[in-house]
Biotite code that builds the C-alpha atoms (Angstrom):
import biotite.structure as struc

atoms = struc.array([
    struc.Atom([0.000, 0.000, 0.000], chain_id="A", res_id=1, res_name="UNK", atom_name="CA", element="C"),
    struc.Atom([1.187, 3.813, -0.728], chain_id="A", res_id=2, res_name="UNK", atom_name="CA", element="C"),
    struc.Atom([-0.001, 6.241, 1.633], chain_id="A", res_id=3, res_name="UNK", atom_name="CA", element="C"),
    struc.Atom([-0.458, 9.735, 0.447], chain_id="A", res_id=4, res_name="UNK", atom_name="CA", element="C"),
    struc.Atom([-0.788, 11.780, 3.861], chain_id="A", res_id=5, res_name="UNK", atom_name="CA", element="C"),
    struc.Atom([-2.185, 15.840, 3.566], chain_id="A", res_id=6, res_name="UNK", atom_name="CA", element="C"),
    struc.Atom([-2.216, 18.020, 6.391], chain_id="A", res_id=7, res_name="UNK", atom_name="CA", element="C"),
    struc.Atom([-2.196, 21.507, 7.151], chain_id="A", res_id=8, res_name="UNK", atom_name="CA", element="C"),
    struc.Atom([-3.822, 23.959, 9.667], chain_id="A", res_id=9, res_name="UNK", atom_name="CA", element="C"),
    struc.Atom([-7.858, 24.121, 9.553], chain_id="A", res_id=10, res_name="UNK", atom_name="CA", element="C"),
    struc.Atom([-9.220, 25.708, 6.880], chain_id="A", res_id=11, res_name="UNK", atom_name="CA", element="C"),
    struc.Atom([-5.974, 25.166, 4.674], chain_id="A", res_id=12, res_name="UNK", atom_name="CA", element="C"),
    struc.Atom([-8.315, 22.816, 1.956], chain_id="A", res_id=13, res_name="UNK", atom_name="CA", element="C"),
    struc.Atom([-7.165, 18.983, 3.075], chain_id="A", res_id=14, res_name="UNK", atom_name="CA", element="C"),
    struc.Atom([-10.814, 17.915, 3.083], chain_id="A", res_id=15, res_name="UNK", atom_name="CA", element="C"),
    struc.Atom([-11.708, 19.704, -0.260], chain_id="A", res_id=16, res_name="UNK", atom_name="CA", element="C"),
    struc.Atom([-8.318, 19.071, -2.090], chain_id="A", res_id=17, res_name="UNK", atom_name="CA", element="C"),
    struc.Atom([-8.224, 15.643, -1.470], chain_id="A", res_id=18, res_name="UNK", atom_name="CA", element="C"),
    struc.Atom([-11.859, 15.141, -1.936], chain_id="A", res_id=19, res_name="UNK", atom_name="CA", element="C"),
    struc.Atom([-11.172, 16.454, -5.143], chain_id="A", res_id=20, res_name="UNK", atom_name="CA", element="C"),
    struc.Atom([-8.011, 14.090, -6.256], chain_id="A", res_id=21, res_name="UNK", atom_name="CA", element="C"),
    struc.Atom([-9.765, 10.901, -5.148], chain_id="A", res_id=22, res_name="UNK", atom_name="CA", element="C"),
    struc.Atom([-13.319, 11.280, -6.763], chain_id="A", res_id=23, res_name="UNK", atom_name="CA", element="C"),
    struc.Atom([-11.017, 12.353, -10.119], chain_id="A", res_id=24, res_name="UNK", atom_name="CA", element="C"),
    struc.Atom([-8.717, 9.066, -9.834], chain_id="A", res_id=25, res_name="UNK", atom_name="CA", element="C"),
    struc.Atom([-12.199, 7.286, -9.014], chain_id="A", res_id=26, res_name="UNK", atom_name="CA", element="C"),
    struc.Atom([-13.768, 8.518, -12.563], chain_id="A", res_id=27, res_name="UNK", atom_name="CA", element="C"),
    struc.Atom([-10.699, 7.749, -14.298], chain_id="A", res_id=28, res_name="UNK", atom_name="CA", element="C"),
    struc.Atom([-10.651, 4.054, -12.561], chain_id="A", res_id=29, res_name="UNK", atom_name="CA", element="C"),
    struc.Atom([-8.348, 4.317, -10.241], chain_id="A", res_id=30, res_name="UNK", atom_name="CA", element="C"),
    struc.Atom([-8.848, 2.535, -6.988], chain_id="A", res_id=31, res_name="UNK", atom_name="CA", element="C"),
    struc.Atom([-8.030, 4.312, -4.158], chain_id="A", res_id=32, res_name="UNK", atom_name="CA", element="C"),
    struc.Atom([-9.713, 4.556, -0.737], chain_id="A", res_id=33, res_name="UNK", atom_name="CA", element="C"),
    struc.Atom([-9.721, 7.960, 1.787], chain_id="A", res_id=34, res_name="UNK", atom_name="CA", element="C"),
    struc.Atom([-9.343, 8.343, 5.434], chain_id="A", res_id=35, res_name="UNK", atom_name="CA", element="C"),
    struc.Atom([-10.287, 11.947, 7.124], chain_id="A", res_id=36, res_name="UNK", atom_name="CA", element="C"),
    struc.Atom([-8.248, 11.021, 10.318], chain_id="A", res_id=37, res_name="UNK", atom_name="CA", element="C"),
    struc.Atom([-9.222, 14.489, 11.894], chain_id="A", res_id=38, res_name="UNK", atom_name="CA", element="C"),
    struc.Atom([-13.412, 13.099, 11.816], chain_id="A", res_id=39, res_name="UNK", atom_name="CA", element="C"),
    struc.Atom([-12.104, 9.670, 13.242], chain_id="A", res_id=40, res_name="UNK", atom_name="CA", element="C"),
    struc.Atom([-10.820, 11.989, 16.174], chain_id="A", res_id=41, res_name="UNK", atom_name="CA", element="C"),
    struc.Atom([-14.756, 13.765, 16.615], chain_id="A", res_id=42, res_name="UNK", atom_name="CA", element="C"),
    struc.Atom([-16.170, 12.089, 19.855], chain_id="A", res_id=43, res_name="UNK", atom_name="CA", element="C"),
    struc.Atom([-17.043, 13.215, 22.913], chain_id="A", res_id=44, res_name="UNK", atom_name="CA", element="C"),
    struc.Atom([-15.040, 12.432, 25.308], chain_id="A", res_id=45, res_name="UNK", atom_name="CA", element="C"),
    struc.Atom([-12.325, 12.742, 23.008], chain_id="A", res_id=46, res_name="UNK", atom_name="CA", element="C"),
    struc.Atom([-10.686, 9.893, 22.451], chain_id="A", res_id=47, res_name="UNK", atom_name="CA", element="C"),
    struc.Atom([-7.342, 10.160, 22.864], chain_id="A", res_id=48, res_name="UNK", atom_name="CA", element="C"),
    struc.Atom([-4.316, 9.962, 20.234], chain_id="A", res_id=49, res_name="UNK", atom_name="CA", element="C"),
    struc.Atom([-3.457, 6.772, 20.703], chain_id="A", res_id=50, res_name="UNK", atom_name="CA", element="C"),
    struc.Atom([-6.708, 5.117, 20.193], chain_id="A", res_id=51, res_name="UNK", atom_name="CA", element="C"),
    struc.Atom([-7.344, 7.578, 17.148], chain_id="A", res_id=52, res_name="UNK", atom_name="CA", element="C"),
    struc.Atom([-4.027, 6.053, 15.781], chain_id="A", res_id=53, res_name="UNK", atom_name="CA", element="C"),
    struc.Atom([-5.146, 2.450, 16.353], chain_id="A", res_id=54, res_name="UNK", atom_name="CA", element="C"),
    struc.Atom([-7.916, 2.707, 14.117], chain_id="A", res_id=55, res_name="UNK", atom_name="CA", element="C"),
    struc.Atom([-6.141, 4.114, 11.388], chain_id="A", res_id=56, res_name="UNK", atom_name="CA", element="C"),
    struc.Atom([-3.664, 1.283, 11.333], chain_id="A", res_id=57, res_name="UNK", atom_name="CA", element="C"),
    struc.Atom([-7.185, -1.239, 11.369], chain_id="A", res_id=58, res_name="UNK", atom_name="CA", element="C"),
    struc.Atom([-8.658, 0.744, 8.796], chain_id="A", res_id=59, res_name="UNK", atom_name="CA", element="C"),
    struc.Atom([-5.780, 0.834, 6.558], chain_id="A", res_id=60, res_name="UNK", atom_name="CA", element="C"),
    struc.Atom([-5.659, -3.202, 7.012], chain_id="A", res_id=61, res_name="UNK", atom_name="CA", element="C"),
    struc.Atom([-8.947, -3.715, 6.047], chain_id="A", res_id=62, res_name="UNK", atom_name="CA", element="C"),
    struc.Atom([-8.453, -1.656, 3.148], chain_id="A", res_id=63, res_name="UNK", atom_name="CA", element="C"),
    struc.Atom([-4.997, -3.056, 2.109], chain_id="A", res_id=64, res_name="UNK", atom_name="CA", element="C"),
    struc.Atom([-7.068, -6.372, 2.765], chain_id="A", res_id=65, res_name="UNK", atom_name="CA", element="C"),
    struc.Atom([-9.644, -5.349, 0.671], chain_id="A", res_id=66, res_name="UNK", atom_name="CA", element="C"),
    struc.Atom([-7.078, -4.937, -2.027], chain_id="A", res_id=67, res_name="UNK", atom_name="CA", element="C"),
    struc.Atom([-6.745, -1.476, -2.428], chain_id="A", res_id=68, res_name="UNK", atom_name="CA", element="C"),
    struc.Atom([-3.246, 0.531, -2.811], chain_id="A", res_id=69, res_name="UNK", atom_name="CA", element="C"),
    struc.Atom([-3.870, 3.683, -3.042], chain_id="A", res_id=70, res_name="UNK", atom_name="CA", element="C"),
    struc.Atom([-4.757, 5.118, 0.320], chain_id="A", res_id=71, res_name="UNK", atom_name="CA", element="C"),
    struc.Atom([-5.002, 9.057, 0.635], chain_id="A", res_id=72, res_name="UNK", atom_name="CA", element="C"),
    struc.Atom([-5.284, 10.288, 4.942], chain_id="A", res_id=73, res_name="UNK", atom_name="CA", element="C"),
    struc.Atom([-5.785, 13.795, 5.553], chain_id="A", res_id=74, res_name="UNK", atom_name="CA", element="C"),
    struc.Atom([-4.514, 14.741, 9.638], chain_id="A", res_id=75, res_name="UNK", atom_name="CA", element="C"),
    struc.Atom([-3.457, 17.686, 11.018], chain_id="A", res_id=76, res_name="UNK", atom_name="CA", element="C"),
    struc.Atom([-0.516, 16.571, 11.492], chain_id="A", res_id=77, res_name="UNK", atom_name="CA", element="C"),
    struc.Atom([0.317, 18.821, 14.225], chain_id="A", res_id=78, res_name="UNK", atom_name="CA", element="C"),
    struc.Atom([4.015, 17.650, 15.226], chain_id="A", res_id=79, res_name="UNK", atom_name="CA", element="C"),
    struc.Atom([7.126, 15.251, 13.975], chain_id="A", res_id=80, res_name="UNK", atom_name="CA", element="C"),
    struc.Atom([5.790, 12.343, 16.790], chain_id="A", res_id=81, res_name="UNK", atom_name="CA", element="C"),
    struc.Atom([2.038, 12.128, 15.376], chain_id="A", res_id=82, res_name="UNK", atom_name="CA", element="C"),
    struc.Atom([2.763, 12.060, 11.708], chain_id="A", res_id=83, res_name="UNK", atom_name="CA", element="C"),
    struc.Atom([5.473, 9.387, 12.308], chain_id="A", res_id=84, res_name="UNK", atom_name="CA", element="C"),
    struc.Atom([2.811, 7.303, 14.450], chain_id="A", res_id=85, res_name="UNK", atom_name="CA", element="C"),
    struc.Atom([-0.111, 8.242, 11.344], chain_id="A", res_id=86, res_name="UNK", atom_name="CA", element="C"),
    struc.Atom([2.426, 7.145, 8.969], chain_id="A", res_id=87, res_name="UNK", atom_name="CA", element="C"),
    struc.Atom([3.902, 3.846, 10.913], chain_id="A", res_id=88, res_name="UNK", atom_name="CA", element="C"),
    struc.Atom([-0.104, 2.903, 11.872], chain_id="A", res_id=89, res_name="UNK", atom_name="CA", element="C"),
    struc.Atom([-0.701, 2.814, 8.021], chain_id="A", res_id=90, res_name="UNK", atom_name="CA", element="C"),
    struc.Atom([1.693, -0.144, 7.528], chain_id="A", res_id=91, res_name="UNK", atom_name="CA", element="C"),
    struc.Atom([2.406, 1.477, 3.923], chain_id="A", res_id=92, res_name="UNK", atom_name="CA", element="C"),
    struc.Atom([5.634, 0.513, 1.594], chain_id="A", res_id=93, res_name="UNK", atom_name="CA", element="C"),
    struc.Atom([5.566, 3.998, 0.563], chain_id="A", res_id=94, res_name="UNK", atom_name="CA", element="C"),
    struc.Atom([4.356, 7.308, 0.796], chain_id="A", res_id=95, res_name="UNK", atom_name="CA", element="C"),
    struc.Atom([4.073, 11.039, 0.345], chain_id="A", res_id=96, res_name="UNK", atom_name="CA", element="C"),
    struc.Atom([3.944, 13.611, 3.094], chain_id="A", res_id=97, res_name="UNK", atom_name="CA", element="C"),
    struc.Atom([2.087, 16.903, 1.553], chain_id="A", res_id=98, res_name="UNK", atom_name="CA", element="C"),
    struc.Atom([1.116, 19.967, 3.615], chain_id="A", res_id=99, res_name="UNK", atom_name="CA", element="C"),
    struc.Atom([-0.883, 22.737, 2.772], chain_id="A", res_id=100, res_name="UNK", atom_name="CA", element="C"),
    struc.Atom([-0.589, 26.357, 3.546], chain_id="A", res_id=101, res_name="UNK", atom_name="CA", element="C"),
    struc.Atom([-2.597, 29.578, 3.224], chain_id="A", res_id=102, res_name="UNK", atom_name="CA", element="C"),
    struc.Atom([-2.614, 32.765, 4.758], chain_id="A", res_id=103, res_name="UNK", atom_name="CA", element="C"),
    struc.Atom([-3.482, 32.857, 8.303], chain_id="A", res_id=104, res_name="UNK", atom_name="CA", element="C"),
    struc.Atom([-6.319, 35.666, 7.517], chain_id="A", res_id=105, res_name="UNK", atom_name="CA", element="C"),
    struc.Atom([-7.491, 33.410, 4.493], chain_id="A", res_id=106, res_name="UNK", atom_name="CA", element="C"),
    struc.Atom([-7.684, 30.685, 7.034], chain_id="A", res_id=107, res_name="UNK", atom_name="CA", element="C"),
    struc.Atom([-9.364, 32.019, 9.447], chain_id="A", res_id=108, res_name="UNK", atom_name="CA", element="C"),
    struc.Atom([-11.653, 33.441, 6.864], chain_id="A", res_id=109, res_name="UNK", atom_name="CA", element="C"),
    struc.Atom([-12.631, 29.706, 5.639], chain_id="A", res_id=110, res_name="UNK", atom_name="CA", element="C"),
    struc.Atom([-12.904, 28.316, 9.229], chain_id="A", res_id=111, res_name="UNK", atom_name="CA", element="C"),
    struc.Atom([-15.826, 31.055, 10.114], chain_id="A", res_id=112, res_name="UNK", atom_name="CA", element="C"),
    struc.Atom([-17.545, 30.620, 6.898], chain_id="A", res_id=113, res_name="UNK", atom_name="CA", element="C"),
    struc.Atom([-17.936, 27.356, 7.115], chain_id="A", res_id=114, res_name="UNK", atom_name="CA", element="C"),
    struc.Atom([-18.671, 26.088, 10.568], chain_id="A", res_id=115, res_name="UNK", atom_name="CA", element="C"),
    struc.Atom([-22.197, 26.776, 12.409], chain_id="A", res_id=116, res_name="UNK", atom_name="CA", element="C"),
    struc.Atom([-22.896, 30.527, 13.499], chain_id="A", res_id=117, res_name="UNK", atom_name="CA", element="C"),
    struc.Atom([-22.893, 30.444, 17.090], chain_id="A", res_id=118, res_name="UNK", atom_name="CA", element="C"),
    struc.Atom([-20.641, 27.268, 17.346], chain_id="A", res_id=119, res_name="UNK", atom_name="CA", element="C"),
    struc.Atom([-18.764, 27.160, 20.809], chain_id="A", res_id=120, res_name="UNK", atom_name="CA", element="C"),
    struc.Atom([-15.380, 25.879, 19.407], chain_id="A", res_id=121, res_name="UNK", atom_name="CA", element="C"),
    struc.Atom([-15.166, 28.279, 16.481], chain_id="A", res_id=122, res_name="UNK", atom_name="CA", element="C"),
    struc.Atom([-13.071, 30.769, 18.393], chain_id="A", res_id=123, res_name="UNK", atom_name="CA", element="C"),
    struc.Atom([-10.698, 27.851, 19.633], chain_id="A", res_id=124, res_name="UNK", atom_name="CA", element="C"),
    struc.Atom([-10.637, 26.492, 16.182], chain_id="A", res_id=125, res_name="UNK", atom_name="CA", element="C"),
    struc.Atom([-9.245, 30.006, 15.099], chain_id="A", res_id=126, res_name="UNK", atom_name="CA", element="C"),
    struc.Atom([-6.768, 30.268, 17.548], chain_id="A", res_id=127, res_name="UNK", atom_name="CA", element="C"),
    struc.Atom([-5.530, 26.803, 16.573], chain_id="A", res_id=128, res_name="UNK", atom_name="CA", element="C"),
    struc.Atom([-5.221, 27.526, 13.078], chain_id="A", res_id=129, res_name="UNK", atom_name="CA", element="C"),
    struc.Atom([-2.997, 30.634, 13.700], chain_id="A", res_id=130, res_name="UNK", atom_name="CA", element="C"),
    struc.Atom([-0.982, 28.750, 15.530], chain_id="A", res_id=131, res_name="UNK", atom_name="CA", element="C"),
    struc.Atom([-0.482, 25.600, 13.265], chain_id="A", res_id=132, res_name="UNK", atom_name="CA", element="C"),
    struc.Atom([0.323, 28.281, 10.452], chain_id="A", res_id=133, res_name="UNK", atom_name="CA", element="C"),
    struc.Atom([3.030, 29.162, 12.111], chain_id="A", res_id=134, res_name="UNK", atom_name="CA", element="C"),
    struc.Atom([4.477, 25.856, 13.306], chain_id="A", res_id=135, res_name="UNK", atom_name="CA", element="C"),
    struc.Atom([3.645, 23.560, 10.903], chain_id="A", res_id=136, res_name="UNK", atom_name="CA", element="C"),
    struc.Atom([6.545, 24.518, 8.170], chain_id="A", res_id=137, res_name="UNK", atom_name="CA", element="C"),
    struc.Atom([8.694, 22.892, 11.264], chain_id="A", res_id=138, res_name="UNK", atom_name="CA", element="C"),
    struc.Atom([7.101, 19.585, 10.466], chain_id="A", res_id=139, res_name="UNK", atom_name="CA", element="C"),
    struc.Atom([10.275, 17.212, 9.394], chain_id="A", res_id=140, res_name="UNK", atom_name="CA", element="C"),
    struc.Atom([9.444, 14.668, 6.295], chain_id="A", res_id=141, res_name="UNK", atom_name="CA", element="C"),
    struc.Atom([7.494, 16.815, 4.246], chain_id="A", res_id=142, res_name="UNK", atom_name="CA", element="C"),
    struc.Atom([7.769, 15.801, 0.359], chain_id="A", res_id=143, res_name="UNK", atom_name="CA", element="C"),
    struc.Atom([5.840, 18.865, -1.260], chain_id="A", res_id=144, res_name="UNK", atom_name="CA", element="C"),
    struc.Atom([3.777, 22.386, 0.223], chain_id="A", res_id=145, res_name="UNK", atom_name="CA", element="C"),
    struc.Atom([1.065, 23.664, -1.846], chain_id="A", res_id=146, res_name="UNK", atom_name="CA", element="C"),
    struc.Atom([-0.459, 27.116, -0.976], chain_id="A", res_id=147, res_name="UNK", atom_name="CA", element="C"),
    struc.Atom([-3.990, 26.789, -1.262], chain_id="A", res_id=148, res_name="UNK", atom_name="CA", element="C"),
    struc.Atom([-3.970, 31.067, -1.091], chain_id="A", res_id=149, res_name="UNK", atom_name="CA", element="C"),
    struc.Atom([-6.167, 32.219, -4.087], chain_id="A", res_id=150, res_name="UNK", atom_name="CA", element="C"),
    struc.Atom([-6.620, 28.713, -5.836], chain_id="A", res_id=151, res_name="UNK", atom_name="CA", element="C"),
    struc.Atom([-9.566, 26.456, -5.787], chain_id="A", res_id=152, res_name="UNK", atom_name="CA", element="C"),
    struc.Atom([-9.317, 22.764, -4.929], chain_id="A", res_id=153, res_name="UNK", atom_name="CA", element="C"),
    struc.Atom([-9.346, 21.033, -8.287], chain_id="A", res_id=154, res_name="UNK", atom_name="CA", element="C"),
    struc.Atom([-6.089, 23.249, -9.115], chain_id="A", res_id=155, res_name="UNK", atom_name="CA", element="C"),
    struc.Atom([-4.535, 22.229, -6.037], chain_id="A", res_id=156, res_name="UNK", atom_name="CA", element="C"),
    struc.Atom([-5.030, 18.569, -6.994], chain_id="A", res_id=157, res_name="UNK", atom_name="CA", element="C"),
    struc.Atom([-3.650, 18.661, -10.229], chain_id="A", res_id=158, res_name="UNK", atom_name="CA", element="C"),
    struc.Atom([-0.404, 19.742, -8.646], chain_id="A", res_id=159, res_name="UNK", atom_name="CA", element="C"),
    struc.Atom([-0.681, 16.732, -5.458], chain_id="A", res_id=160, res_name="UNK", atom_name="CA", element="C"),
    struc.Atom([-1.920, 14.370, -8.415], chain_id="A", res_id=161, res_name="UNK", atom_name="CA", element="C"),
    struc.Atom([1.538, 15.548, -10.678], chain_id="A", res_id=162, res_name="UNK", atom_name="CA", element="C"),
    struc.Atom([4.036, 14.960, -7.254], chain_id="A", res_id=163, res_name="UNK", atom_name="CA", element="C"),
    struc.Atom([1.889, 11.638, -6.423], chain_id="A", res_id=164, res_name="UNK", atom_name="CA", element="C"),
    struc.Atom([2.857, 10.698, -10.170], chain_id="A", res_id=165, res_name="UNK", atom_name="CA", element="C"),
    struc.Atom([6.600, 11.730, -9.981], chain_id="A", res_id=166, res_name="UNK", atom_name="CA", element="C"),
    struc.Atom([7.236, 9.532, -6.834], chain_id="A", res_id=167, res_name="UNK", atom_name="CA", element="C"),
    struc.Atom([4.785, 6.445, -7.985], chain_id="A", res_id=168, res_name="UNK", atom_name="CA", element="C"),
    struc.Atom([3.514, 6.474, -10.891], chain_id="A", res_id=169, res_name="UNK", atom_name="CA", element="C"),
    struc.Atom([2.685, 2.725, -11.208], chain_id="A", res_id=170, res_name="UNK", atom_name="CA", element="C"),
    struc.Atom([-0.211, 3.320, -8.446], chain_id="A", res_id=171, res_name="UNK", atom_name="CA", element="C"),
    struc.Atom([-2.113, 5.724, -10.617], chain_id="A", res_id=172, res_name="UNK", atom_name="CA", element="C"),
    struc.Atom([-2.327, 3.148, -13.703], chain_id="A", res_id=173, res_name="UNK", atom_name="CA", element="C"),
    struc.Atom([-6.343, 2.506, -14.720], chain_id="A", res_id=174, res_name="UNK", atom_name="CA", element="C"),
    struc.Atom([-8.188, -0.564, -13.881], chain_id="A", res_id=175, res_name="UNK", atom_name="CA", element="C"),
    struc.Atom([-6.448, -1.944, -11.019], chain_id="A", res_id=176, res_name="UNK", atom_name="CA", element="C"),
    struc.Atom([-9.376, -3.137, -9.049], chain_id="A", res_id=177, res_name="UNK", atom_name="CA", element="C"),
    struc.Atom([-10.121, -5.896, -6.615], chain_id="A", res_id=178, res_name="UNK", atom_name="CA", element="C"),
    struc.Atom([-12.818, -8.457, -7.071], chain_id="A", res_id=179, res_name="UNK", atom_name="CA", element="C"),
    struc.Atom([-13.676, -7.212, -3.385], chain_id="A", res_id=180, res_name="UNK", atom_name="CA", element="C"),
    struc.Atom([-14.603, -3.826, -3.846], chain_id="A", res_id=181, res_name="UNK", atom_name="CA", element="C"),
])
């Protein structure tokens, strides 16, 4: 299995971009399967890196079971230890480590537009954001950054889809399926 991992602070695109690369490698009969780690994480209590990790690594089994070898995660991957852990739960061959950037303004422009008016956590949310802007270009391991700043997701993709090619470009050959899925 490859493992194409995309982070970035909220409101950088990961859900939209890579939305956007796997229903296109989809239509053009690729096989490929998508894990929003970040909505795994959603509970209440929370629950807890470690667990959150755990299923990603059965996930990605069932899926390599499955068949499929293409995986795409998105995380916000928010230090060195967690994307290691992300990466090593996969139990890929390969993989490429993309972040995303934007302006903190543009993020925090995209966080209030699209979460509930009147939301408790949006302010929080914010606040994270700024800060993961700032940190994140620390993050060790990184393959390719895209700037999402004044692009829309489809445009974004083509350039993840183009590095995805460059480092495998067996995995994005048409009509591997499985009789499973």
């Amino acid at each position: 299995m490859f493992v194409l991992l995309l982070t970035g602070p909220p409101g950088a695109g990961k859900s939209s971009v890579l939305t956007a690369l796997h229903d296109r490698l989809g239509e053009a009969g690729v096989s490929n399967a998508m894990i929003e780690v970040d909505e795994l994480e959603r509970c209440y209590p929370p629950l807890g890196t470690e667990r959150a990790i755990a299923h990603v690594g059965m996930l990605c089994a069932s899926y390599r079971e499955a068949g499929y070898e293409l995986l795409f995660l998105t995380a916000t991957v928010e230090d060195d230890d967690y994307g290691h852990a992300l990466l090593a739960a996969t139990g890929a061959e390969g993989h490429l480590l993309a972040r995303l950037e934007a302006d903190p303004d543009t993020l925090r422009t995209r966080i209030v537009e699209r979460e509930p008016a009147g939301w408790a956590g949006l302010d929080d949310l914010v606040e994270a954001s700024q800060l993961l802007a700032g940190s994140m270009p620390t993050l060790s391991g990184v393959d390719v950054v895209l700037s999402t700043e004044g692009r829309d997701p489809e445009s974004v993709a083509d350039d993840l889809e183009a590095a995805l090619r460059e480092r495998s470009p067996a995995l994005l050959a048409v009509g591997v399926q499985s009789s499973d899925h």
